[in-house]
Rosetta silent file (secondary structure, phi, psi, omega in degrees, C-alpha in Angstrom):
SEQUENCE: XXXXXXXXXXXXXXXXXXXXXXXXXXXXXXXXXXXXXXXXXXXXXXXXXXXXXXXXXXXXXXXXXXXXXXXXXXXXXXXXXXXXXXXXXXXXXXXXXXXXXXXXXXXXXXXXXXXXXXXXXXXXXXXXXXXXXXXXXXXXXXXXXXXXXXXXXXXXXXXXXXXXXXXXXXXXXXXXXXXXXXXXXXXXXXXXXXXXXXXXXXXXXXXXXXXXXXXXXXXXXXXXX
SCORE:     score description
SCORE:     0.000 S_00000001
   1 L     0.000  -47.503 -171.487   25.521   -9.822   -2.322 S_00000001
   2 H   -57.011  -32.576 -172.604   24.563   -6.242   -2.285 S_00000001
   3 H   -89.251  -36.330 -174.158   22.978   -6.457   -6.168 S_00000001
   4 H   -71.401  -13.502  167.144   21.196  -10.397   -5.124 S_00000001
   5 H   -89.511  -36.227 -177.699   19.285   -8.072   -2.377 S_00000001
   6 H   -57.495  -73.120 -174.595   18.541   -5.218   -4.392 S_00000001
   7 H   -63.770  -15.713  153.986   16.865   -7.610   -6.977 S_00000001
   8 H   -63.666  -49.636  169.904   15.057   -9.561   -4.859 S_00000001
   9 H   -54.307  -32.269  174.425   13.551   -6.633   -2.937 S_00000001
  10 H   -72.190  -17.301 -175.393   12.738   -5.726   -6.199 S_00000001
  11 H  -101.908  -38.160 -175.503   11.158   -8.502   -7.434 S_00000001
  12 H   -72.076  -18.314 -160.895    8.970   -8.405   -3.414 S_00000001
  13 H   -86.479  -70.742 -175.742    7.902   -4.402   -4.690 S_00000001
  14 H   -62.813  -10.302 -162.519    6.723   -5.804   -8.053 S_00000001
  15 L   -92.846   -8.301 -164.456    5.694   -8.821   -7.092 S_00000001
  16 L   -96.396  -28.505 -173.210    2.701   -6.563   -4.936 S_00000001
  17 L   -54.110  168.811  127.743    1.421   -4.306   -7.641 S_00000001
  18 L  -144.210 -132.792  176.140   -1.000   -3.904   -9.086 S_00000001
  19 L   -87.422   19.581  162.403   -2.594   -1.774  -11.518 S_00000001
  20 L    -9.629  133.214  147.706   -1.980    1.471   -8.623 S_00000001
  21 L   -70.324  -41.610  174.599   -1.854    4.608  -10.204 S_00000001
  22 L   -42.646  -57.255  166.751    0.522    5.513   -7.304 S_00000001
  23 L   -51.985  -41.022  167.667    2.633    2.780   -8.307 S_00000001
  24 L  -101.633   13.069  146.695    3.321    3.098  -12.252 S_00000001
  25 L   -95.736    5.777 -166.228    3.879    6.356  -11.551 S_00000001
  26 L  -108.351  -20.192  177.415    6.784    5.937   -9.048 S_00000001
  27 L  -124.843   46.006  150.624    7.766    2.538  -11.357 S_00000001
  28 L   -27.737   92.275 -159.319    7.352    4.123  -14.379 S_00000001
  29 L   -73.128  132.508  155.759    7.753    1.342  -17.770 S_00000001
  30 L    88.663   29.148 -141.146    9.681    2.861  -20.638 S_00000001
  31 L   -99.791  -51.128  171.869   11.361    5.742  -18.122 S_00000001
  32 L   -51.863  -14.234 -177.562   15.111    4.881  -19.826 S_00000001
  33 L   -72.897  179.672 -144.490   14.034    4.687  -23.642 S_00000001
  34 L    29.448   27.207  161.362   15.312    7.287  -25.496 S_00000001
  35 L   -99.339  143.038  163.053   18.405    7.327  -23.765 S_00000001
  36 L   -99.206  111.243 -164.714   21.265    6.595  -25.067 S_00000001
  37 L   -56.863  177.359 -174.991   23.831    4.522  -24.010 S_00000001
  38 L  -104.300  166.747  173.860   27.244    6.210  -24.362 S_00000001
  39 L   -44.881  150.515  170.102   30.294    5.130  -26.623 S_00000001
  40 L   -62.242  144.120 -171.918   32.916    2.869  -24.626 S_00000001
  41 L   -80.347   -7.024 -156.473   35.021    4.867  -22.266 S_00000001
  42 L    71.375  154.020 -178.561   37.913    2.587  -23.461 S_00000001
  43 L   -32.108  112.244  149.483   40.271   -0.229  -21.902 S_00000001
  44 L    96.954   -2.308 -170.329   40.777    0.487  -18.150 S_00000001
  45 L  -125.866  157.687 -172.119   38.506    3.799  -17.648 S_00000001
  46 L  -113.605  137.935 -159.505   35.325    3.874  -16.336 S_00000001
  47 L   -38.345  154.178  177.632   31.862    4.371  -18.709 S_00000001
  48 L   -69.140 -172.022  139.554   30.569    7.591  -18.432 S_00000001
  49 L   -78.925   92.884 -178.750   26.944    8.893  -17.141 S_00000001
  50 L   -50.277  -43.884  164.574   24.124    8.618  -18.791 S_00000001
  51 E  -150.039  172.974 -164.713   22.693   10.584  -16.059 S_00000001
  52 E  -151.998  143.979 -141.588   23.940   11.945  -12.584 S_00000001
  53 E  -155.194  121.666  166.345   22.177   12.544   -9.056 S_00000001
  54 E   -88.393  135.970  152.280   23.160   14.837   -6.056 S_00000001
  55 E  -133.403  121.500  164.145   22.250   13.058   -2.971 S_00000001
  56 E  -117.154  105.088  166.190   22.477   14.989    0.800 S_00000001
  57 E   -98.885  115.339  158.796   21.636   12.514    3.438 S_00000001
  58 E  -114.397  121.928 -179.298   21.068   13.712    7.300 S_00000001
  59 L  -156.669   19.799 -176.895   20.766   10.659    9.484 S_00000001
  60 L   -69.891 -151.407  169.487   23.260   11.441   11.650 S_00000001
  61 L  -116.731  143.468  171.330   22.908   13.129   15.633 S_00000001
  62 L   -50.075  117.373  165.705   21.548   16.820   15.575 S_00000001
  63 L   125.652  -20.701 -178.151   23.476   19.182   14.636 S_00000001
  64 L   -77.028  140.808 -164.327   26.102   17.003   12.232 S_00000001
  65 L   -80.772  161.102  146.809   26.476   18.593    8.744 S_00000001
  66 L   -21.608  141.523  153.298   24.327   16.430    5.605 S_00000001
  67 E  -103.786  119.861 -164.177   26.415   13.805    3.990 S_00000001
  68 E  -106.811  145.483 -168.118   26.730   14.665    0.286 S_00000001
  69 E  -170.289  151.738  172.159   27.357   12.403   -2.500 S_00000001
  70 E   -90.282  139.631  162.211   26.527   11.156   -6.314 S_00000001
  71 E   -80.098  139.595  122.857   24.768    8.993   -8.009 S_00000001
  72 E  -128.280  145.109 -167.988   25.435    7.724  -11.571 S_00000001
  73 E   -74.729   98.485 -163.346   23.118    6.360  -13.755 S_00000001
  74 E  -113.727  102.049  154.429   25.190    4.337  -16.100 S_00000001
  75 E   -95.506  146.268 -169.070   23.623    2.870  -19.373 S_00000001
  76 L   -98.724 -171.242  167.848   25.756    0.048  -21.393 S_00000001
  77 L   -85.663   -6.475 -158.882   25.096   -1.553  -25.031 S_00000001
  78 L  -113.981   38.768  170.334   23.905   -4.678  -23.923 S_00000001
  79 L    61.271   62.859  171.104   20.470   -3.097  -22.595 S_00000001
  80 L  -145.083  177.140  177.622   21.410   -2.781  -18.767 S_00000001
  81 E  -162.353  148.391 -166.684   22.079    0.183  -16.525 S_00000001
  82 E  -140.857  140.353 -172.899   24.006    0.403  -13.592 S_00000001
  83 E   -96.810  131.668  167.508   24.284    2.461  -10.531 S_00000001
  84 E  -101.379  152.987  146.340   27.333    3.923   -9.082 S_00000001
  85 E  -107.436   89.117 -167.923   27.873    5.810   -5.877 S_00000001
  86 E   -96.809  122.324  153.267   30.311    7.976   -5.613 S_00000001
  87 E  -139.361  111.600  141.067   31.691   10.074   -2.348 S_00000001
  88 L    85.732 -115.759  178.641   33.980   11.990   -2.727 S_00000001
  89 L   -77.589  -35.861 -169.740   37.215    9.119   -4.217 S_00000001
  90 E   -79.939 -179.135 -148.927   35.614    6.438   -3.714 S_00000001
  91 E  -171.668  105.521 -174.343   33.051    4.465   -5.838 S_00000001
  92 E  -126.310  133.895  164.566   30.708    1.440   -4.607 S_00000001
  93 E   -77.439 -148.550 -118.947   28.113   -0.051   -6.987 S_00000001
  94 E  -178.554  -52.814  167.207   24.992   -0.122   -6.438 S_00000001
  95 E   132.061  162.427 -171.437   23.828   -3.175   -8.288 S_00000001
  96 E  -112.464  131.945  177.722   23.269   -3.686  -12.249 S_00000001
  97 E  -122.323  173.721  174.107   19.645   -3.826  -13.795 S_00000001
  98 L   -76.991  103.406  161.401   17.368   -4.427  -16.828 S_00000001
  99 L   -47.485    3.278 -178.469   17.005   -1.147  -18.516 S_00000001
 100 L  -107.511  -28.815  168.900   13.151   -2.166  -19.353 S_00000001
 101 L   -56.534  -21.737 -163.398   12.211   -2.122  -15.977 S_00000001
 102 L   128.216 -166.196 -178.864   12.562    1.114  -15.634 S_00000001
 103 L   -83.982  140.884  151.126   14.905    3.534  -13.509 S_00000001
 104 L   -64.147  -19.703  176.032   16.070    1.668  -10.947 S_00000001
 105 L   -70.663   -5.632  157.722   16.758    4.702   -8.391 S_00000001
 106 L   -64.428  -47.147 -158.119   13.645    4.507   -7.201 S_00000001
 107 H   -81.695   -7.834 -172.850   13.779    0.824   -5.794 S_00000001
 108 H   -85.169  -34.244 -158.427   17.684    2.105   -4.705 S_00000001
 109 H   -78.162  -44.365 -177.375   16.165    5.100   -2.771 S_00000001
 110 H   -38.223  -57.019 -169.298   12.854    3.259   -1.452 S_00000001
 111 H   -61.902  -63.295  154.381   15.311    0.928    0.030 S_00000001
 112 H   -27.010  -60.471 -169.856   18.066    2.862    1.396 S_00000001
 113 H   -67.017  -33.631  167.794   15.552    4.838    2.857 S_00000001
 114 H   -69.362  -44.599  158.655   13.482    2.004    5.190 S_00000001
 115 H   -47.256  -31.755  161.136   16.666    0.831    6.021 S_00000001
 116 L  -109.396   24.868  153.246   18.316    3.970    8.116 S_00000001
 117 L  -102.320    6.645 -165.826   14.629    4.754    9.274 S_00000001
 118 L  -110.262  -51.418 -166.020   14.572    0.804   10.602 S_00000001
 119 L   -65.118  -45.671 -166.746   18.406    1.450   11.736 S_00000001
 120 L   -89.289  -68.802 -171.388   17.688    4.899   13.130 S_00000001
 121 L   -43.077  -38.091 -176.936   13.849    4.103   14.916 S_00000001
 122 L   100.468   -8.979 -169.300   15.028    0.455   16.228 S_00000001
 123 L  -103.376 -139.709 -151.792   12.170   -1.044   14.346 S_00000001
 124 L  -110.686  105.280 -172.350   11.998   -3.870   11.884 S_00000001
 125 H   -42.553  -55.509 -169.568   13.254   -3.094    8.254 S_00000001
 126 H   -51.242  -52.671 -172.734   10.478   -6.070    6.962 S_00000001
 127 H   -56.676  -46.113  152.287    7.480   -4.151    8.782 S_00000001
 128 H   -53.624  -29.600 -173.412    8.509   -0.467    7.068 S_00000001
 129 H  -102.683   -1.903  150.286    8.468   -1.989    3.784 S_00000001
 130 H  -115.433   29.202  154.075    5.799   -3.480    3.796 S_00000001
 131 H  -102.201   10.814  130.700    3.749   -0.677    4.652 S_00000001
 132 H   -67.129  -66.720  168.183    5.596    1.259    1.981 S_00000001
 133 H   -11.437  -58.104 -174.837    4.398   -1.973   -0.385 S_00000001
 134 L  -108.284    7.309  155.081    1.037   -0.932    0.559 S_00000001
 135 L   -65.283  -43.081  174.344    1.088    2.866    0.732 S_00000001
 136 L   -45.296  -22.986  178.169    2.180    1.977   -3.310 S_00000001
 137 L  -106.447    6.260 -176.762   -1.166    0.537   -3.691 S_00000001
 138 L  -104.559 -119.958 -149.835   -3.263    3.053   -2.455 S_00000001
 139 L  -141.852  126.145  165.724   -4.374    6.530   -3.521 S_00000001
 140 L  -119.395  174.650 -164.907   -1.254    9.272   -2.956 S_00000001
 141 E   -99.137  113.485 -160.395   -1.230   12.805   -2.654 S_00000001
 142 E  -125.832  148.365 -172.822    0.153   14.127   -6.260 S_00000001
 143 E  -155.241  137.128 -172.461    0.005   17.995   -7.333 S_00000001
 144 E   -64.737  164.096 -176.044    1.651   19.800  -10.562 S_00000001
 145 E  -159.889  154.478  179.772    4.518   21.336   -9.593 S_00000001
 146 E  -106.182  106.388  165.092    6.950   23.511  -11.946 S_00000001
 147 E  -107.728  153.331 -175.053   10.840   22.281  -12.089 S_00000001
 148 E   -98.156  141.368  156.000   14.180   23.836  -13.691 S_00000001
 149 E  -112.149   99.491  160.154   15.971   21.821  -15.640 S_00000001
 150 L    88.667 -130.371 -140.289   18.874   23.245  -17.523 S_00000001
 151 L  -127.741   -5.685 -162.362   17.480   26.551  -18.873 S_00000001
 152 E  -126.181  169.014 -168.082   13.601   25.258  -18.594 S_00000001
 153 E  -131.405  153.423 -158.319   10.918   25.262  -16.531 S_00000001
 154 E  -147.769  159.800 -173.476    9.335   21.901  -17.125 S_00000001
 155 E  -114.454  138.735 -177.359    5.570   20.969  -15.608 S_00000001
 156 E  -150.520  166.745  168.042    5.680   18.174  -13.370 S_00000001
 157 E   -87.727   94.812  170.173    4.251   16.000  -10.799 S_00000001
 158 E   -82.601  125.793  163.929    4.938   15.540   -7.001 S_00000001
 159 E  -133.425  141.291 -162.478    3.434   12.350   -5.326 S_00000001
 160 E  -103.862  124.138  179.730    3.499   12.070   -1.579 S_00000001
 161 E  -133.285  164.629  175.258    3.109    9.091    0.503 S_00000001
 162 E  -128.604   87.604 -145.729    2.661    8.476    4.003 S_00000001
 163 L   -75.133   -5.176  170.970    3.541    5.035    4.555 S_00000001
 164 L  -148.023   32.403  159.669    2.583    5.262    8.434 S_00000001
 165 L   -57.712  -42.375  140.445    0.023    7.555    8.746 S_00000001
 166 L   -87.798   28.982  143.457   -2.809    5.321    9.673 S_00000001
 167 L   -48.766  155.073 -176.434   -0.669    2.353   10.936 S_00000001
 168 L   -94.641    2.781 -168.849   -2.179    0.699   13.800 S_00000001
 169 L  -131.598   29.140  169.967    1.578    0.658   15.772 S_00000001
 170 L   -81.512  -16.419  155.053    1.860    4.203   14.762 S_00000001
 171 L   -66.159  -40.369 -178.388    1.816    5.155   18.501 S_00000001
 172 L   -63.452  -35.728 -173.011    5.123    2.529   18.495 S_00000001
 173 L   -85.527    6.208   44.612    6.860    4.337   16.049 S_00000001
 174 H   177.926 -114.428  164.243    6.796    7.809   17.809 S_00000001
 175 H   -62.299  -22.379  169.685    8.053   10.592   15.172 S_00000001
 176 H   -26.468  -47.879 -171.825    9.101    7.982   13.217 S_00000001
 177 H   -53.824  -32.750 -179.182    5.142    7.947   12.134 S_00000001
 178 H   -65.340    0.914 -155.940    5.446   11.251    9.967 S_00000001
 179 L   -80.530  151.144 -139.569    7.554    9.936    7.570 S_00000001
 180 E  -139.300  129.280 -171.952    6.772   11.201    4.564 S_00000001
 181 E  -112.710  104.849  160.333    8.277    9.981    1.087 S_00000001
 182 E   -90.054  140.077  173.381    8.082   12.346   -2.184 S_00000001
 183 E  -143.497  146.010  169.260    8.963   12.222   -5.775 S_00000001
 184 E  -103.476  133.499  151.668    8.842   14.287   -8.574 S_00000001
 185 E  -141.554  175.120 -168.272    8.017   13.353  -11.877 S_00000001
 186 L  -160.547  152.340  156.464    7.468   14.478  -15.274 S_00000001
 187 L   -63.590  -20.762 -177.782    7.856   12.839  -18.873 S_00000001
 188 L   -91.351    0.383 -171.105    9.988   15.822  -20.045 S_00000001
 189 L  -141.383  137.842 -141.023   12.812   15.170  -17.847 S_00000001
 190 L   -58.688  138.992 -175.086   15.290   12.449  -18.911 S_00000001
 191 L    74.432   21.871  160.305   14.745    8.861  -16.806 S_00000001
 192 L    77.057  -67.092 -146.190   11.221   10.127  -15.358 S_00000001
 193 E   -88.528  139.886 -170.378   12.481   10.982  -11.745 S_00000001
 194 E  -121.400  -43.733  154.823   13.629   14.703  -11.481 S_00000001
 195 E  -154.602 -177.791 -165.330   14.136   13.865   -7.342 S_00000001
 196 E  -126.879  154.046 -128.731   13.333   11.915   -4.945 S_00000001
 197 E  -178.267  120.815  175.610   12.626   12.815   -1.099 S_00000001
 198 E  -166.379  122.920 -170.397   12.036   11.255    2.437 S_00000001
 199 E  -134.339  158.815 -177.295   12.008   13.191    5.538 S_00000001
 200 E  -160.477  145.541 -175.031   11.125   12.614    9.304 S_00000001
 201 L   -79.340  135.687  159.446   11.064   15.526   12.052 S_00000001
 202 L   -48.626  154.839  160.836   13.443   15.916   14.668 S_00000001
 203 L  -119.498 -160.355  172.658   11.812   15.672   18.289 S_00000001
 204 L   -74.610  -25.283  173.825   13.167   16.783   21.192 S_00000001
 205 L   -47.496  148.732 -176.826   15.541   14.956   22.885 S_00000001
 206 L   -66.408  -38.255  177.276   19.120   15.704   22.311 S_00000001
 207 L   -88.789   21.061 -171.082   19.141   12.488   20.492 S_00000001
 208 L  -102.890   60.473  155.899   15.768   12.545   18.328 S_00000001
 209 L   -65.301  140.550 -165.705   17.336   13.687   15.369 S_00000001
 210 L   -91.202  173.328  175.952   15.584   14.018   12.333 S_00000001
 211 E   -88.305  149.169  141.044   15.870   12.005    8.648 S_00000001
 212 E  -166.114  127.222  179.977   16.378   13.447    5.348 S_00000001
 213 E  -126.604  126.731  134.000   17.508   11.886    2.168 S_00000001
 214 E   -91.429  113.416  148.053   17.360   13.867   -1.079 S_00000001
 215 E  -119.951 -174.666 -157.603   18.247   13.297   -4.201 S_00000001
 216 E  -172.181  130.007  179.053   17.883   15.415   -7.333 S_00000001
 217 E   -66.591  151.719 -177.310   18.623   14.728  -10.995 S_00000001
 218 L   -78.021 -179.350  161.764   21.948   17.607  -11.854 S_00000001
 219 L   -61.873  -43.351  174.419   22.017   19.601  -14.798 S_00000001
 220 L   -63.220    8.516  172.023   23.789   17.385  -16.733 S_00000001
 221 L  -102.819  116.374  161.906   20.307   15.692  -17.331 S_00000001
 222 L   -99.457  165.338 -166.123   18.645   17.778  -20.074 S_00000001
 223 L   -60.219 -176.051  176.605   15.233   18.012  -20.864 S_00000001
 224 L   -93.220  142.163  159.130   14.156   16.742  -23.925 S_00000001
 225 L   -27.601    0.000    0.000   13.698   19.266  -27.324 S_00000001
């Protein structure tokens, strides 16, 4: 069930485009070539990582530590790639994709993320996304940025969206309205996305805790030569 939602939302994201600059650069085409899947892990053990993601989500009540956890980016031979999550023993997928679309952790993070701002805010999961749909078609705010990789310093791109800055039911959504979704990318660092970002402020209220989900490719993805 979890992968027939994933791909459907995914197919309502793509189904929206157009030719956005905002958009192929957050749905990057070609982001997985030159990767290589890895040899079979053998009978009964499970495939390695093609690449691997720290994630610390606070979505919690104020003052409750981040919940930290992994990502792995798993490509096969038969041109697919698959997401794991791992915290801590345990290990839930994620859903399985087309390695020609692109990375899929974007459309995992977009999603995840309107979903515990619709769960934490009270409002309607459908309404955030599709004002994320159409902050993706507009004009975002992107600036070089420098990232480590490894042993390198690699030139890169941050683009910034504000999917309910100029809502008209942005007075409904209270702090909720800042929320503010970033990603870095660059061509030098392997699968496009070096991290990904979405934060909302605390207010005041004992209970107005704020959002933050980060995740950030690890070391074991190295740049390219």
């Amino acid at each position: 069930m979890r992968l027939f939602v994933l791909l459907l939302v995914m197919l309502g994201f793509a189904g929206a485009a157009s030719a956005a600059g905002t958009y192929d650069l957050l749905f990057h085409k070609g982001s997985l070539s030159g990767l290589d899947a890895p040899p079979p892990a053998g009978v009964g053990k499970q495939p390695p990582d093609t690449l691997l993601y720290d994630r610390v989500l606070s979505a919690g009540k104020k003052g409750e530590a981040p919940d930290s956890d992994n990502i792995g980016l798993q490509l096969t031979g038969d041109d697919n790639v698959a997401l794991i999550l791992r915290q801590g023993p345990r290990m839930r997928s994620l859903g399985n994709f087309p390695a020609s679309v692109g990375n899929p952790l974007i459309m995992y993070f977009l999603e995840s993320t309107l979903s515990d701002i619709a769960a934490q805010s009270g409002g309607s999961p459908f309404y955030i996304r599709n004002r994320i749909k159409e902050a993706l078609l507009k004009d975002a705010e992107i600036v070089p940025v420098s990232v480590q990789l490894g042993d390198r310093d690699i030139a890169a791109q941050r683009v910034t969206l504000h999917p309910l800055e100029k809502d008209k039911a942005r007075a409904r959504m209270g702090r909720f309205a800042e929320l503010a979704l970033s990603v870095v990318v660059s061509e030098e660092v392997p699968g496009w996305l070096y991290s990904l970002e979405a934060t909302v402020p605390e207010g005041q209220g004992a209970e107005d805790a704020g959002y933050r989900n980060v995740i950030t490719l690890t070391d074991k993805g190295e740049a390219k030569p």
